[in-house]
MISEVEX-338255 format. One record per residue (C-alpha): residue in one letter; residue number from 1; x negated, y negated, z. Coordinates in nm, 3 decimals, decimal comma. Last residue first. Example, Ala and Ser with C-alpha at 12.3 -4.5 7.8 and 13.67 -1.06 7.14 Angstrom:
2
[s; 2; [-1,367; 0,106; 0,714]] [a; 1; [-1,230; 0,450; 0,780]] 
REM end
This chain:
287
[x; 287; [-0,943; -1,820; -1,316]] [x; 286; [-0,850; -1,801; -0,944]] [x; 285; [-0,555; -1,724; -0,740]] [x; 284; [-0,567; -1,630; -0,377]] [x; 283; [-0,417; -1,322; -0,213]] [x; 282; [-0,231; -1,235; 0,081]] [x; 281; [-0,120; -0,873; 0,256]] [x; 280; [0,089; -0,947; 0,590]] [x; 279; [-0,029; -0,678; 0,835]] [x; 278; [0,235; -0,413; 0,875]] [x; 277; [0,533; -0,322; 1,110]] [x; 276; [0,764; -0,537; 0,911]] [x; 275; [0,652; -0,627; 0,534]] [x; 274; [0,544; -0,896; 0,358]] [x; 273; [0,349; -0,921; 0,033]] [x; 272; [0,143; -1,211; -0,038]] [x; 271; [0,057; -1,507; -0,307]] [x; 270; [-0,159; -1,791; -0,279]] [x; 269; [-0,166; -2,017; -0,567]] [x; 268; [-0,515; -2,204; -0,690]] [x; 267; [-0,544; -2,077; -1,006]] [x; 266; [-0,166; -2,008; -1,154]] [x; 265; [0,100; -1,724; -1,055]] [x; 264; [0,393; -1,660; -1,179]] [x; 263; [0,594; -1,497; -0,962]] [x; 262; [0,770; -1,120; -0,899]] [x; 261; [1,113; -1,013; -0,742]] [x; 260; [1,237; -0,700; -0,489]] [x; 259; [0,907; -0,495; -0,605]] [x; 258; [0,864; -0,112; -0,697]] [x; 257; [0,766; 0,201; -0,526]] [x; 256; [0,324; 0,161; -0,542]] [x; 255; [0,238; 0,509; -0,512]] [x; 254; [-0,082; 0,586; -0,367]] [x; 253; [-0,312; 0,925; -0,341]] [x; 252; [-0,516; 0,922; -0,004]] [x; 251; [-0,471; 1,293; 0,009]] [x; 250; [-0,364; 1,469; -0,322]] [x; 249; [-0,063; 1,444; -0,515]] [x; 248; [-0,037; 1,728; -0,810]] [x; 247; [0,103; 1,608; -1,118]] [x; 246; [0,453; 1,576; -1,266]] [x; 245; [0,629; 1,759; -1,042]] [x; 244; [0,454; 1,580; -0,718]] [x; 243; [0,605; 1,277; -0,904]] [x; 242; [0,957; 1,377; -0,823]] [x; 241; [0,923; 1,448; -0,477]] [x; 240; [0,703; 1,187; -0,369]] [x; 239; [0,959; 0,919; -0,598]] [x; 238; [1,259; 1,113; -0,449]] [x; 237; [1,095; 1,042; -0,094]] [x; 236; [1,038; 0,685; -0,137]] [x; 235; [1,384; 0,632; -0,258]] [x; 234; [1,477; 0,614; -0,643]] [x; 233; [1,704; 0,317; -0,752]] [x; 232; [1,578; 0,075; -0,429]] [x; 231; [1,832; -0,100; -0,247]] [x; 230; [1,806; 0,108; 0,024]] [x; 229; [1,437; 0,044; 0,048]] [x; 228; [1,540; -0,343; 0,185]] [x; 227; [1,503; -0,649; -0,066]] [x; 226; [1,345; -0,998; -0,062]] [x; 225; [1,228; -1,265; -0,330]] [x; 224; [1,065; -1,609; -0,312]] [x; 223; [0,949; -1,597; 0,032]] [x; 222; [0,736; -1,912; 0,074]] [x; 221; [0,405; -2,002; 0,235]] [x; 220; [0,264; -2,032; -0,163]] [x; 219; [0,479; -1,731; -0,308]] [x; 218; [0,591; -1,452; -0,060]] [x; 217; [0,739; -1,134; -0,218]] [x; 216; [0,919; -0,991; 0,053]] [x; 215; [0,994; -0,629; 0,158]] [x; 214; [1,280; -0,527; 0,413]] [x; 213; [1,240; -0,166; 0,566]] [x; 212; [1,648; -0,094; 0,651]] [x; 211; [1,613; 0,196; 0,439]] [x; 210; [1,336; 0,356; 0,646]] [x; 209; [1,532; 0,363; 0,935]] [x; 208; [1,376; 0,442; 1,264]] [x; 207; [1,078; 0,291; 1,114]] [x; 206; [0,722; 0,367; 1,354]] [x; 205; [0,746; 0,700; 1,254]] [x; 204; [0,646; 0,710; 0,923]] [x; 203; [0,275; 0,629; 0,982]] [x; 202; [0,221; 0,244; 0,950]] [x; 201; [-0,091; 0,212; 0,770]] [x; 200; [-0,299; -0,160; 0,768]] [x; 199; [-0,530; -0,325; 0,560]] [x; 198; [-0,303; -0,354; 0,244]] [x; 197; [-0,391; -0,286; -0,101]] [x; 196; [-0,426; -0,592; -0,411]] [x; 195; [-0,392; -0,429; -0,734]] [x; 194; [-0,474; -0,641; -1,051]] [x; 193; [-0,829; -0,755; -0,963]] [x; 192; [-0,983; -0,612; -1,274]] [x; 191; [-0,744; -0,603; -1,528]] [x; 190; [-0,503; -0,271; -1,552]] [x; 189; [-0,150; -0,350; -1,536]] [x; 188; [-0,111; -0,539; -1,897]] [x; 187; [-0,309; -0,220; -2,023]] [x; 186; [-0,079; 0,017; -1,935]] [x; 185; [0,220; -0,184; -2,041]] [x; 184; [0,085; -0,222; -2,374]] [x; 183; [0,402; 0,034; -2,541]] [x; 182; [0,631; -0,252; -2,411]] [x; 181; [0,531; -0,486; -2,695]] [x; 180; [0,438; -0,799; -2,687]] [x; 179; [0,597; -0,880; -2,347]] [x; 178; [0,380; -0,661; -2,208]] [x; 177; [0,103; -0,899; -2,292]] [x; 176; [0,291; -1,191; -2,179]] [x; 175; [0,387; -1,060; -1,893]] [x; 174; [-0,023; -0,958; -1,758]] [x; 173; [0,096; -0,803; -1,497]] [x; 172; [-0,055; -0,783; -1,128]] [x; 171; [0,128; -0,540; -0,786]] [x; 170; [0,082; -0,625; -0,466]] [x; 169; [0,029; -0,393; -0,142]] [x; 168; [0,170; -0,360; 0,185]] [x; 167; [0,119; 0,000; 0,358]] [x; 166; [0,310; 0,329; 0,436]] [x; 165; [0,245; 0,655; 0,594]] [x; 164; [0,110; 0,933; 0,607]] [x; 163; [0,320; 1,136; 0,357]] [x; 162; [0,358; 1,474; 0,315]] [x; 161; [0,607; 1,553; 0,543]] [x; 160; [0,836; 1,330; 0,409]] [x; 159; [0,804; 1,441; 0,107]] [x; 158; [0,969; 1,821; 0,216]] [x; 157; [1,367; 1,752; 0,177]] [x; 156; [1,333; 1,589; -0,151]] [x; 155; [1,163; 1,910; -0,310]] [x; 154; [0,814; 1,980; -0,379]] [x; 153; [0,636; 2,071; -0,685]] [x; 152; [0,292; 2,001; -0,579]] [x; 151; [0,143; 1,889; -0,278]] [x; 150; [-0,165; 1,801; -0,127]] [x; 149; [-0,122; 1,639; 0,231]] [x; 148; [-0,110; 1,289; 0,367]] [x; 147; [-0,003; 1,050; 0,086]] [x; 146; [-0,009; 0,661; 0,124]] [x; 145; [0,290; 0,502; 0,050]] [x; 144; [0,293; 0,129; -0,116]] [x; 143; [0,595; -0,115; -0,007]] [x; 142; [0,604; -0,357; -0,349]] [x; 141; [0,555; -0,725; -0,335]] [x; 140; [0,495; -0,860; -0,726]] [x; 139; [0,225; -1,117; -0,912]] [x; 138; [0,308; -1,213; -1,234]] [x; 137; [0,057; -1,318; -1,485]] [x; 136; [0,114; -1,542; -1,806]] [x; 135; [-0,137; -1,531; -2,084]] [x; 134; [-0,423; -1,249; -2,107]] [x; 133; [-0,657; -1,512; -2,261]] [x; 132; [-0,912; -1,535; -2,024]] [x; 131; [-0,825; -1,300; -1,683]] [x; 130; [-0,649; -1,425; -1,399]] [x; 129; [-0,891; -1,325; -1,093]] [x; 128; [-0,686; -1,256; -0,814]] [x; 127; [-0,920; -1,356; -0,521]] [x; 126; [-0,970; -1,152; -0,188]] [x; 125; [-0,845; -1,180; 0,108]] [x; 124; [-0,608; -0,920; 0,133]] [x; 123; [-0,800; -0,638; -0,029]] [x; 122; [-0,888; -0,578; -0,410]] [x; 121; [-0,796; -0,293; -0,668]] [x; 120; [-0,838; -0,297; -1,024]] [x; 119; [-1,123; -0,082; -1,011]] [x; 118; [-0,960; 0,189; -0,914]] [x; 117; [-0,715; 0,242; -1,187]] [x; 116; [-0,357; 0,162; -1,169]] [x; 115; [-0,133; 0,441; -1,307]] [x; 114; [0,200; 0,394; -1,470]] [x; 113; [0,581; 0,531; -1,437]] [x; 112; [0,874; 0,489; -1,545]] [x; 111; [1,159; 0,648; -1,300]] [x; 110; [1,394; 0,863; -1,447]] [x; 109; [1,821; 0,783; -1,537]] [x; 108; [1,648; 0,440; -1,661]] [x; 107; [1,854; 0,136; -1,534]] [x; 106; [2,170; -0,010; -1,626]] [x; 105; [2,185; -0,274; -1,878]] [x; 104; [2,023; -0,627; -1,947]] [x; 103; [1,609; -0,487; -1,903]] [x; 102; [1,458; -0,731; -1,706]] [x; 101; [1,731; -0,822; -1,438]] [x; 100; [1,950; -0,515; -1,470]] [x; 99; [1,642; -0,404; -1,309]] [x; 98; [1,584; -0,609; -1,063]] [x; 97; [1,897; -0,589; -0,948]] [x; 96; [1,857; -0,222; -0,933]] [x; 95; [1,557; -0,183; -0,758]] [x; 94; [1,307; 0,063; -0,909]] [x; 93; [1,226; -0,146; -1,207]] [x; 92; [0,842; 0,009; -1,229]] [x; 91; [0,684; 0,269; -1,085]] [x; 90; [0,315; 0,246; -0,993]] [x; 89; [0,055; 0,527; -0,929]] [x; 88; [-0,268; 0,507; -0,802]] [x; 87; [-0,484; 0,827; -0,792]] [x; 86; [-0,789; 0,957; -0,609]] [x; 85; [-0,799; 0,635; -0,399]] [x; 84; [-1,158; 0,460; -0,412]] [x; 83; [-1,172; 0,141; -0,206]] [x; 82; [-0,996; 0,204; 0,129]] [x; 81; [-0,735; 0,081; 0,361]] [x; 80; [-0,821; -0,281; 0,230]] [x; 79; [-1,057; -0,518; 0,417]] [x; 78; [-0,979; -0,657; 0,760]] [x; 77; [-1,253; -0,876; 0,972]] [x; 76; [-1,172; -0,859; 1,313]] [x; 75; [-1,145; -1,221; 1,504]] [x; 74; [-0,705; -1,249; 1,501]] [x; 73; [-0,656; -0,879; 1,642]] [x; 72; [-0,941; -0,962; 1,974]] [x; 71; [-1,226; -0,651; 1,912]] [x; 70; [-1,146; -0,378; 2,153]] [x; 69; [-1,365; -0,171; 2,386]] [x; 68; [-1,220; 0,176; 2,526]] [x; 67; [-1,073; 0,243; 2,843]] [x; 66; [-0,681; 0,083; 2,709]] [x; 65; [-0,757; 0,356; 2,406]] [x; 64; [-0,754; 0,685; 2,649]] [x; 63; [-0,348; 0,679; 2,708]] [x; 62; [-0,324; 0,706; 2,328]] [x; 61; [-0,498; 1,076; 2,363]] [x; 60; [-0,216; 1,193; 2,491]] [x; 59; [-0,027; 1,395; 2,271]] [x; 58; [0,105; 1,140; 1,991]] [x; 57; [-0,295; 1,037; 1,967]] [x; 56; [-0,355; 1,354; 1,956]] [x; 55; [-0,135; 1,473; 1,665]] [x; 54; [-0,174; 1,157; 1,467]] [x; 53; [-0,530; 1,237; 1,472]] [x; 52; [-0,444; 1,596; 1,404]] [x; 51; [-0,289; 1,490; 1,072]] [x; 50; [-0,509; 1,241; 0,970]] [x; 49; [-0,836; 1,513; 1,006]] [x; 48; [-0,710; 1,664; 0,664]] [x; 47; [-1,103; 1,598; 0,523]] [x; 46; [-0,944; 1,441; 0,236]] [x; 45; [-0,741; 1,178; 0,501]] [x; 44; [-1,004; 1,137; 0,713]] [x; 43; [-1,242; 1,083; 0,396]] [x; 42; [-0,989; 0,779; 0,282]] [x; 41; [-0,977; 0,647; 0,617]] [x; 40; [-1,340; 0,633; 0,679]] [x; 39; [-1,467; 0,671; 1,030]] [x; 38; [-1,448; 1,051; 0,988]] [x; 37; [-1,327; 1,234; 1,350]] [x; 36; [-1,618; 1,385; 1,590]] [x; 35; [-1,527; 1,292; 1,921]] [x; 34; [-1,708; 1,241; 2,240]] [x; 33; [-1,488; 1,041; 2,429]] [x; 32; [-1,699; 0,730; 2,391]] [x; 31; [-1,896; 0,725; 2,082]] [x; 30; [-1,590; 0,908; 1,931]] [x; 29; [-1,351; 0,641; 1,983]] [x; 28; [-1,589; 0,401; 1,933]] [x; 27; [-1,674; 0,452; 1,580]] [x; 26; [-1,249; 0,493; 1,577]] [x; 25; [-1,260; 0,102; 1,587]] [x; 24; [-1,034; -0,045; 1,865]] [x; 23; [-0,860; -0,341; 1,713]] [x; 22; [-0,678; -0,553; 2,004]] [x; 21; [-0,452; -0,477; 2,302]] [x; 20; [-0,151; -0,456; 2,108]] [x; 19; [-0,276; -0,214; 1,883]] [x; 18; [-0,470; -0,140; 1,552]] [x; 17; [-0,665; 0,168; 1,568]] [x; 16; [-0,957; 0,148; 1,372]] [x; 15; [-1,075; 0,215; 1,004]] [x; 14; [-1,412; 0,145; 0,893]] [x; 13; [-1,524; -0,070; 0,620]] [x; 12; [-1,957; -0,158; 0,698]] [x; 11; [-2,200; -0,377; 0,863]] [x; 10; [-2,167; -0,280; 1,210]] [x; 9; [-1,756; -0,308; 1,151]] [x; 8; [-1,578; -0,454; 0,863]] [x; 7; [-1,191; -0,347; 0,892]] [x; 6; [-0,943; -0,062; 0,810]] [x; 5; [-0,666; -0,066; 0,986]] [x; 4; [-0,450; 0,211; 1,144]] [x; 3; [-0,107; 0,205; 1,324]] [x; 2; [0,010; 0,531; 1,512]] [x; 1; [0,377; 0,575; 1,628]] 
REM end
């Protein structure tokens, strides 16, 4: 099992391997054994150098990163995977008490669906900025998968191949614009500062069962809501499956798979999203 981060390094976001020695930035990596592999996460994954990085480090190159120099886990600086992802895309009400929940009857037979763009999207660390006159704003935990491959039109059976793996990530609405009328969804989700994406990728491996995966919403210290992927309506790999025959996934695409619970949040909260296996994602408020 291979676990990535993506931290500042020599004055820039690079991703490392994250492991129980310490952070050992790929930079190094290939300044000592020679290699050539993209130091960006996002261009290793267009480049389709994730892959054979997860090859050798499941061959042997693991047994070369206890020679290499680390940076101590709690003094590197981590950022979010990456900045730019081709394509973010969130589905919404995807576990079914939280569904019943917000809509009073069974859910949708199909997911619903929306994209986050780019610029919405922070790292942990960063500040929510709750924009002037948008109203309320929830906040909400979802388990975010990261795709590996390009696909298109594949079945259940083959997502799992295509992914690279997972990461934290939180979700912003504006509810009381939604609220309004459910045809402004789109723009509830899309403020500046709306998406918050994890630092670390868990490659699928490292789960021995995926539906036992338990996310929490955590609100000020405090886990206010909690579910495992078996609980969800559509599983990761019907969501890959089904979106890659709506539109063609691409490397370092995202899909955010739906939260346990959400919060209010107000200027001066902290709000994160929990998950085993990955950094804990956290956020401050501010107006």
């Amino acid at each position: 099992m291979m676990k990535l981060v993506t931290i500042e390094y020599q004055g820039r976001e690079q991703v490392a391997f994250y492991t129980d020695r310490g952070i050992i930035p790929l930079t190094s990596l290939n300044e000592q054994l020679g290699m050539n592999w993209d130091t960006d996460l996002f261009h290793l994954l267009q480049k389709n150098q994730f892959a054979a990085l997860h090859n050798w480090y499941d061959s042997n190159g693991q047994e070369h990163l206890p020679s290499l120099p680390y940076l101590p886990v709690n003094e590197a600086s981590y950022r979010a995977l990456y900045r730019r992802p081709g394509k973010i895309i969130g589905v919404g009400m995807n576990y079914w008490a939280k569904a019943i929940e917000l809509s009073g009857r069974p859910p949708e037979d199909e997911p619903v669906i929306f994209l986050k763009p780019h610029s919405s999207l922070i790292g942990s660390g960063e500040a929510i900025q709750l924009p002037d006159g948008a109203g309320q704003i929830s906040a909400e935990a979802e388990l975010a998968i990261v795709i590996g491959q390009t696909c298109k039109a594949i079945c259940e059976e083959q997502a799992m191949g295509v992914i690279a793996g997972y990461t934290t990530s939180l979700d912003m609405t504006a509810k009381d614009i939604h609220a309004r009328n459910p045809r402004f969804m789109q723009r509830a989700k899309s403020f500046d500062t709306f998406l918050s994406l994890g630092s670390s990728l868990s490659t699928s491996d490292e789960y021995e069962s995926l539906n036992e995966l338990e996310i929490q919403t955590v609100h000020n210290n405090q886990v206010t809501h909690s579910n495992t992927v078996d609980h969800m309506i559509f599983s990761p790999t019907y969501l890959v499956s089904f979106l890659s025959n709506v539109m063609t996934l691409y490397p370092g695409d995202i899909i955010l798979t739906g939260t346990p619970g959400s919060v209010t949040i107000q200027p001066g909260d902290n709000v994160g999203c929990q998950i085993a296996g990955l950094r804990k994602l956290e956020n401050r408020v501010e107006n």
